[in-house]
PLY file of the C-alpha trace (Angstrom):
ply
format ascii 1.0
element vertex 67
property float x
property float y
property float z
element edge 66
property int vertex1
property int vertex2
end_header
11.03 -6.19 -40.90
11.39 -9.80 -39.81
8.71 -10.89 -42.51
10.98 -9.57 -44.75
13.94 -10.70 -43.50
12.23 -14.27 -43.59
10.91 -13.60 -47.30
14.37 -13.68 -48.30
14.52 -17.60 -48.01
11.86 -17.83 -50.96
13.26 -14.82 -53.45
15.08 -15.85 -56.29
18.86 -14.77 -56.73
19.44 -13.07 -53.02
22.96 -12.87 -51.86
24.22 -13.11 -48.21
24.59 -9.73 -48.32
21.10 -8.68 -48.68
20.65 -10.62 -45.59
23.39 -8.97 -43.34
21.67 -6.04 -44.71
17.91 -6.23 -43.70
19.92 -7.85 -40.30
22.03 -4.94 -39.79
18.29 -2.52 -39.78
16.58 -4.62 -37.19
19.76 -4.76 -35.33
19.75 -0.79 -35.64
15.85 -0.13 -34.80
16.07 -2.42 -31.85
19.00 -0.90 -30.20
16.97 2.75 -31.06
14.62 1.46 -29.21
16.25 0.11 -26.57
18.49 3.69 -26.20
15.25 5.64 -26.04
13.57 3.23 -22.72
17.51 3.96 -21.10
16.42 7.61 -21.54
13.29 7.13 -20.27
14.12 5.53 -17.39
16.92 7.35 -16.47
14.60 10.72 -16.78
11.94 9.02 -14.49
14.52 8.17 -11.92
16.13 11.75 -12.22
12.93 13.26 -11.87
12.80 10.98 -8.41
16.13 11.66 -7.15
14.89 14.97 -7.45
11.80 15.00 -5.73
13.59 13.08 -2.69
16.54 16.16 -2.64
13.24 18.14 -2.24
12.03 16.44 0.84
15.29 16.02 2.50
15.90 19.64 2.47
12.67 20.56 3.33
12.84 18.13 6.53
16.41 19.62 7.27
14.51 23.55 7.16
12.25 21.97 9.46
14.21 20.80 11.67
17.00 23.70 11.91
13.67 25.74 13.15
12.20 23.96 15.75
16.39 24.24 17.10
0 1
1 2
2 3
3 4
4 5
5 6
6 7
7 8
8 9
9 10
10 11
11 12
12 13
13 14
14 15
15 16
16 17
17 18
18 19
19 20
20 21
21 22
22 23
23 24
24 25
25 26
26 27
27 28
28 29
29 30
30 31
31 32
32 33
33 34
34 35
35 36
36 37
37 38
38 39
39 40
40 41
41 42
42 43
43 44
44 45
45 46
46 47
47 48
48 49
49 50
50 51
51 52
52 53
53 54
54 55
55 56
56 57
57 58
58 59
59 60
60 61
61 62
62 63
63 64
64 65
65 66
Protein backbone atom coordinates (compact mmCIF):
# COMPACT_ATOMS: atom_id res chain seq x y z
CA UNK A 1 0.00 0.00 0.00
CA UNK A 2 2.64 2.60 0.73
CA UNK A 3 4.61 1.51 -2.54
CA UNK A 4 1.72 2.47 -4.15
CA UNK A 5 0.91 5.34 -2.49
CA UNK A 6 4.62 6.45 -3.31
CA UNK A 7 4.19 5.27 -7.10
CA UNK A 8 1.82 7.97 -7.44
CA UNK A 9 4.67 10.66 -7.57
CA UNK A 10 5.94 9.04 -10.97
CA UNK A 11 2.30 8.24 -12.79
CA UNK A 12 1.30 10.47 -15.35
CA UNK A 13 -2.02 12.59 -14.94
CA UNK A 14 -2.87 11.63 -11.02
CA UNK A 15 -5.04 14.04 -9.20
CA UNK A 16 -4.91 14.89 -5.43
CA UNK A 17 -7.67 12.92 -5.09
CA UNK A 18 -6.27 9.66 -5.97
CA UNK A 19 -3.91 10.41 -3.27
CA UNK A 20 -6.41 11.19 -0.37
CA UNK A 21 -7.75 8.05 -1.70
CA UNK A 22 -4.99 5.32 -1.44
CA UNK A 23 -4.37 7.67 2.07
CA UNK A 24 -7.77 7.26 3.29
CA UNK A 25 -7.15 2.87 2.87
CA UNK A 26 -3.96 2.82 4.84
CA UNK A 27 -5.51 5.16 7.24
CA UNK A 28 -8.49 2.53 7.38
CA UNK A 29 -6.29 -0.87 7.54
CA UNK A 30 -4.13 0.63 10.20
CA UNK A 31 -6.79 1.68 12.53
CA UNK A 32 -8.36 -2.20 11.72
CA UNK A 33 -5.51 -3.21 12.94
CA UNK A 34 -5.02 -1.28 15.67
CA UNK A 35 -9.01 -2.03 16.85
CA UNK A 36 -8.34 -5.74 16.62
CA UNK A 37 -4.79 -5.60 19.27
CA UNK A 38 -7.52 -3.27 21.68
CA UNK A 39 -9.60 -6.48 21.45
CA UNK A 40 -6.97 -8.57 22.05
CA UNK A 41 -5.72 -7.07 24.84
CA UNK A 42 -8.67 -6.27 26.47
CA UNK A 43 -9.73 -10.22 26.10
CA UNK A 44 -6.29 -11.21 27.64
CA UNK A 45 -6.78 -8.91 30.54
CA UNK A 46 -10.52 -10.07 30.96
CA UNK A 47 -9.50 -13.47 30.87
CA UNK A 48 -7.01 -12.28 33.96
CA UNK A 49 -9.39 -10.35 35.89
CA UNK A 50 -11.10 -13.46 35.74
CA UNK A 51 -8.77 -15.89 36.84
CA UNK A 52 -7.88 -13.48 39.93
CA UNK A 53 -12.03 -13.35 40.87
CA UNK A 54 -11.29 -17.14 40.87
CA UNK A 55 -8.61 -17.11 43.46
CA UNK A 56 -10.05 -14.51 45.64
CA UNK A 57 -13.11 -16.48 46.13
CA UNK A 58 -11.54 -19.55 46.47
CA UNK A 59 -9.19 -18.01 49.35
CA UNK A 60 -12.42 -16.40 50.91
CA UNK A 61 -14.12 -20.43 50.89
CA UNK A 62 -11.03 -21.21 52.53
CA UNK A 63 -10.96 -19.11 54.92
CA UNK A 64 -14.84 -18.99 56.01
CA UNK A 65 -13.95 -22.91 56.83
CA UNK A 66 -11.15 -22.98 58.88
CA UNK A 67 -13.77 -20.15 61.02
Amino acid sequence: DLLRLSNLKIRFLVCPSDVDEEVSAIKAKICDALDMVGKDIKAEIGKRDMEVVSLLRDSLARASLKR
